[in-house]
C-alpha positions in Angstrom: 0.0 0.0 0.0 1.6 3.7 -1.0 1.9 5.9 1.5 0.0 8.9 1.0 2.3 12.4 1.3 -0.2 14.8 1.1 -3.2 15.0 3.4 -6.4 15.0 1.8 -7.7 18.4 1.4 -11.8 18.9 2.0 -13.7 19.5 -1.1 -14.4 23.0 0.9 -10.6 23.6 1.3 -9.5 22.8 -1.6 -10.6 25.9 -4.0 -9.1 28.6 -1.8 -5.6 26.3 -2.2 -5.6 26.5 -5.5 -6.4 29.9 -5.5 -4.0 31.1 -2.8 -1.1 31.9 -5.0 -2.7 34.0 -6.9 -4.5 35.9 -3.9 -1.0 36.1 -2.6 0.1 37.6 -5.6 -2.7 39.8 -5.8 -2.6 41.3 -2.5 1.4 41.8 -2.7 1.6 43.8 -6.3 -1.8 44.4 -6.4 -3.8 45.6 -3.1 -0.3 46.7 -1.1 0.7 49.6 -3.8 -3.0 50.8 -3.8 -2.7 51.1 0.0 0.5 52.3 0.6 -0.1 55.1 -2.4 -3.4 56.1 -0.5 -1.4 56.4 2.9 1.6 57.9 1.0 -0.5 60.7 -0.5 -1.5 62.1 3.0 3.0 61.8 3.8 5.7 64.1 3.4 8.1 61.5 2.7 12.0 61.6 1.0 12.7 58.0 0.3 16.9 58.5 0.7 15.5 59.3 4.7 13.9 55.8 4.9 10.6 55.2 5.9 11.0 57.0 9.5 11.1 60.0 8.0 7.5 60.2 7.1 5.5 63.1 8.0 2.0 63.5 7.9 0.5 66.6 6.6 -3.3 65.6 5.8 -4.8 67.4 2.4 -1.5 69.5 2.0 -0.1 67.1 -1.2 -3.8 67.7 -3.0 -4.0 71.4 -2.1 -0.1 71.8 -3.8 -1.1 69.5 -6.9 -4.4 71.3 -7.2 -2.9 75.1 -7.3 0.4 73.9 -9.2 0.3 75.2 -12.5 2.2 72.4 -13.5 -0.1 69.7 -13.1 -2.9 71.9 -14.8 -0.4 72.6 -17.9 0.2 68.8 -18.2 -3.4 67.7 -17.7 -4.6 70.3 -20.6 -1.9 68.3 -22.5 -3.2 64.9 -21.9 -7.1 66.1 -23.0 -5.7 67.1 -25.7 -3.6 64.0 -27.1 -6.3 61.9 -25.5 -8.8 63.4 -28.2 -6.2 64.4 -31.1 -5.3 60.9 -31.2 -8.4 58.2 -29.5 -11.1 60.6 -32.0 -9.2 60.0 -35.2 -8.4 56.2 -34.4 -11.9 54.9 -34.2 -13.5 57.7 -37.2 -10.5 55.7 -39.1 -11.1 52.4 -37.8 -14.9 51.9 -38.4 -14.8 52.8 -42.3 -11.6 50.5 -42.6 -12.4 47.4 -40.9 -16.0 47.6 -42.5 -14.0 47.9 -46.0 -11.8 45.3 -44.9 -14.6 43.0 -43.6 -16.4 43.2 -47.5 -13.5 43.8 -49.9 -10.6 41.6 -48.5 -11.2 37.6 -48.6 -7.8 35.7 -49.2 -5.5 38.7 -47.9 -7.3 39.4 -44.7 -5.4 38.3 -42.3 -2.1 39.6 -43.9 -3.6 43.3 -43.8 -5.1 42.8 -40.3 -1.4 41.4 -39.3 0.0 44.2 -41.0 -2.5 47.1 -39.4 -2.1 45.4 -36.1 2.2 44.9 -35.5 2.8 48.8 -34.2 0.5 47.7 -31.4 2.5 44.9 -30.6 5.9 46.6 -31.3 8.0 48.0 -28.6 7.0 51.7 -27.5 10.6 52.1 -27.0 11.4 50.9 -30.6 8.8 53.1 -31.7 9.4 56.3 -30.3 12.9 55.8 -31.4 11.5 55.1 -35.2 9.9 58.5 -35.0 12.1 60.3 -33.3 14.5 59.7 -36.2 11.9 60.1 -38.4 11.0 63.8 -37.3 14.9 65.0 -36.8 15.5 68.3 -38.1 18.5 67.5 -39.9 18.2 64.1 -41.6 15.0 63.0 -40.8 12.8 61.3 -43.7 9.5 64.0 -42.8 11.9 67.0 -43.7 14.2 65.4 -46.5 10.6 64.9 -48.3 9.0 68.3 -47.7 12.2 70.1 -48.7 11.7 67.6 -52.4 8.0 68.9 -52.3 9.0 72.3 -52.0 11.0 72.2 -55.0 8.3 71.1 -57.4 6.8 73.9 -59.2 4.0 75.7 -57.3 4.6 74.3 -53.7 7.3 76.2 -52.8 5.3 78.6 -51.5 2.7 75.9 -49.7 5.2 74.2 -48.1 8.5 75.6 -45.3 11.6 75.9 -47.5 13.7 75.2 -44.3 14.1 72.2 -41.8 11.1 72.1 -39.5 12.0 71.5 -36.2 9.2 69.1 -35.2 10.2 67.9 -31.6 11.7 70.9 -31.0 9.5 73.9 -31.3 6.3 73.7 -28.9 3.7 74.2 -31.1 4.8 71.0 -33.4 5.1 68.6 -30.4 1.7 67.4 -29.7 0.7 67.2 -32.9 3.7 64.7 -33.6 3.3 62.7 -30.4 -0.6 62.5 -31.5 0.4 61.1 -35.1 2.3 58.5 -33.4 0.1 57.0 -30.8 -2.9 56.9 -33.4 -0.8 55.5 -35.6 0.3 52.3 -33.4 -3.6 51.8 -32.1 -5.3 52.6 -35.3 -4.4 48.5 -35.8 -5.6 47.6 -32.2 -9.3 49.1 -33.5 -9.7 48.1 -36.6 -9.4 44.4 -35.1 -11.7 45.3 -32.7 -13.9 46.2 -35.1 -13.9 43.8 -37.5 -14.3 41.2 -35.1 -17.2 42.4 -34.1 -19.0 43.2 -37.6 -18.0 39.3 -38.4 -21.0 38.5 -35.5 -23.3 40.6 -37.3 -25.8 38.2 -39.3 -25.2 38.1 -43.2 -29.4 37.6 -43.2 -29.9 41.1 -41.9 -27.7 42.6 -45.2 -29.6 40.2 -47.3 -32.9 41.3 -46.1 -31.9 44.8 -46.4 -31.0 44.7 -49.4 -33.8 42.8 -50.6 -35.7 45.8 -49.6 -33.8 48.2 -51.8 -31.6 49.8 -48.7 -27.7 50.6 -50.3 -24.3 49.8 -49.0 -24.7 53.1 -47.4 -28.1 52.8 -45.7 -26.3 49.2 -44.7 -23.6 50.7 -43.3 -25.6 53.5 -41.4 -28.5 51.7 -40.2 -27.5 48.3 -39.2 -23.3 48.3 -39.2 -23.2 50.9 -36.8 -25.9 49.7 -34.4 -24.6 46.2 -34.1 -21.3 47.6 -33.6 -22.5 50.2 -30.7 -21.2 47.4 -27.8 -17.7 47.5 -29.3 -17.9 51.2 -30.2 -18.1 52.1 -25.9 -15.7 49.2 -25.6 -12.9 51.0 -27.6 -13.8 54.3 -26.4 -13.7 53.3 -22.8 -9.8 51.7 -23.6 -9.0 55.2 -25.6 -10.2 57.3 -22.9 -8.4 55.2 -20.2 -5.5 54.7 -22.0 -5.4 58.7 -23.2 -5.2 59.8 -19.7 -2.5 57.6 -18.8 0.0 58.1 -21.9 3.3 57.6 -21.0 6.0 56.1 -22.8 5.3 58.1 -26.3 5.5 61.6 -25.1 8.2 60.4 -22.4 10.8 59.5 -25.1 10.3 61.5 -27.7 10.4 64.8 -25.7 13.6 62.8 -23.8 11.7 62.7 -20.1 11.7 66.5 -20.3 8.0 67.3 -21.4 9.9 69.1 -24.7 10.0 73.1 -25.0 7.5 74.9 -23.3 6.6 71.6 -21.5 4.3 71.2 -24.4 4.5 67.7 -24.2 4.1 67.0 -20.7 1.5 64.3 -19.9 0.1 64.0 -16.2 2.1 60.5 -15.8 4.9 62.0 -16.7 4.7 65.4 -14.5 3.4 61.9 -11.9 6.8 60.1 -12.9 9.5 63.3 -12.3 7.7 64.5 -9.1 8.5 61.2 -7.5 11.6 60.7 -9.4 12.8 63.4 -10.1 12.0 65.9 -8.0 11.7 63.3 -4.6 8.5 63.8 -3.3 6.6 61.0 -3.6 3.9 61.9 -1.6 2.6 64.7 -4.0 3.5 61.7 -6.8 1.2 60.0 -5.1 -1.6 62.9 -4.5 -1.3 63.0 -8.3 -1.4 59.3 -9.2 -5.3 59.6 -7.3 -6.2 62.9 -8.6 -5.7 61.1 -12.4 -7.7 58.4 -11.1 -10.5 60.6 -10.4 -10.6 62.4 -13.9 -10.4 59.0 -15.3 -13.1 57.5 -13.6 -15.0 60.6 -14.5 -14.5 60.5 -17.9 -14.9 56.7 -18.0 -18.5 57.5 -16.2 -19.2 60.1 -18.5 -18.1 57.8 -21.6 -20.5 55.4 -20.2 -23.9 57.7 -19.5 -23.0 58.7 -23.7 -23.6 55.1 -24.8 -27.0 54.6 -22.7 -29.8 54.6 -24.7 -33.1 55.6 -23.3 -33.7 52.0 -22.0 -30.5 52.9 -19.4 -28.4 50.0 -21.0 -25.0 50.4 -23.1 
């Protein structure tokens, strides 16, 4: 007879076993941040002092992050990348998977593939791509203006000098906004065409037994049946707008860029801990984002209710 190693665990025991490593996970990296960030908010803390030196000073961090000019500067500039580059993606990504979905049979999944590998690419590798991309000197943007220019008749459409695109601060948001819609504009579109391949073929057929057109289709019953998916990507574009990080971080070089034009609210987040050593502001900030976010994200989701109160 085998001796048996393990005891025998009750059938009532036995799920919270199997689930204790990931609790114990959880609760490290997941619940312990979220608490200590919330207690760490109401601090005056210098990490280099250790944890002793903690102060508390109650609302203090929020009333400095709400009347810092900073944080109001970098928030304006996460609206607007948030809607210069989520608004574009998905009035882009609707027509394209829709054309994708009819037009393309045998070379679908190539183009998808090909639509959807920035999103998969490294942000680093990216932002490195454009950042040679846009340089003043020997980037490919100005080397192919300066050809346009010479043609006849654009010379005086077009700059006849280098732009300086990451350097001047009116140009830097609209670059950092071509290149996040850019890498998501693939993320959508698959989105999107997954969901118009649930849509029943019956429903066009009928239609267009009844003499509606491809527009009418498109109109009437495409964008309908894709309204679930449509607050789906909206609510990722909202959250993820508010909480750019990487793009704006590498191509202004951690700086924000001239004029802090640039600046996100992670990144003014990131350099007050970092940077500047006070974590708990950092951290007065990390919860103040949270709050605009879940307002928006509440807000996004009271805009897809119809008048029977569901999305």
């Amino acid at each position: 007879m085998k001796r048996q190693l393990l005891p025998r665990l009750s059938p009532q025991l036995a799920p919270y076993v199997f689930l204790s490593p990931f609790l114990l996970l959880f609760l490290v990296f997941g619940i312990f941040p979220l608490a200590f960030s919330l207690y760490l908010a109401f601090q005056s803390w210098e990490p280099t002092a250790g944890l002793a030196a903690m102060k508390f000073v109650g609302l203090e961090n929020f009333s400095f992050a709400l009347q810092d000019e900073w944080f109001w500067k970098s928030l304006k500039n996460t609206f607007w990348l948030a809607a210069a580059a989520g608004i574009p993606q998905h009035l882009v990504a609707i027509p394209l998977a829709y054309f994708i979905h009819l037009r393309l049979r045998r070379t679908r999944n190539a183009v998808v593939g090909i639509y959807f590998l920035p999103y998969i690419t490294s942000t680093v590798a990216i932002a490195m791509m454009f950042n040679t991309l846009f340089s003043t000197e020997y980037g490919m943007v100005n080397q192919g203006l300066q050809f346009l220019a010479h043609l006849p008749g654009m010379d005086s459409v077009l700059p006849q000098q280098p732009t300086d695109w990451l350097g001047q601060s009116g140009n830097i948001k609209p670059v950092i906004a071509m290149v996040v819609f850019w890498r998501y504009l693939g993320f959508n579109t698959v989105l999107y065409l997954a969901a118009l391949q649930t849509i029943p073929n019956d429903i066009y057929e009928a239609a267009t037994m009844d003499g509606a057109g491809r527009w009418q289709q498109f109109w009437f019953i495409t964008l309908p049946s894709l309204k679930p998916m449509i607050y789906f990507g909206v609510t990722l574009s909202v959250i993820g707008g508010l909480q750019l990080f990487e793009e704006p971080f590498i191509l202004t070089g951690g700086r924000g860029g001239t004029d802090q034009a640039g600046m996100t609210s992670a990144m003014y987040m990131y350099r007050t801990a970092f940077e500047f050593n006070d974590f708990g502001t950092a951290s007065a900030l990390s919860w103040l984002l949270f709050v605009f976010v879940a307002l928006l994200t509440w807000l996004t989701n009271r805009a897809f209710r119809d008048r029977r109160g569901t999305a």
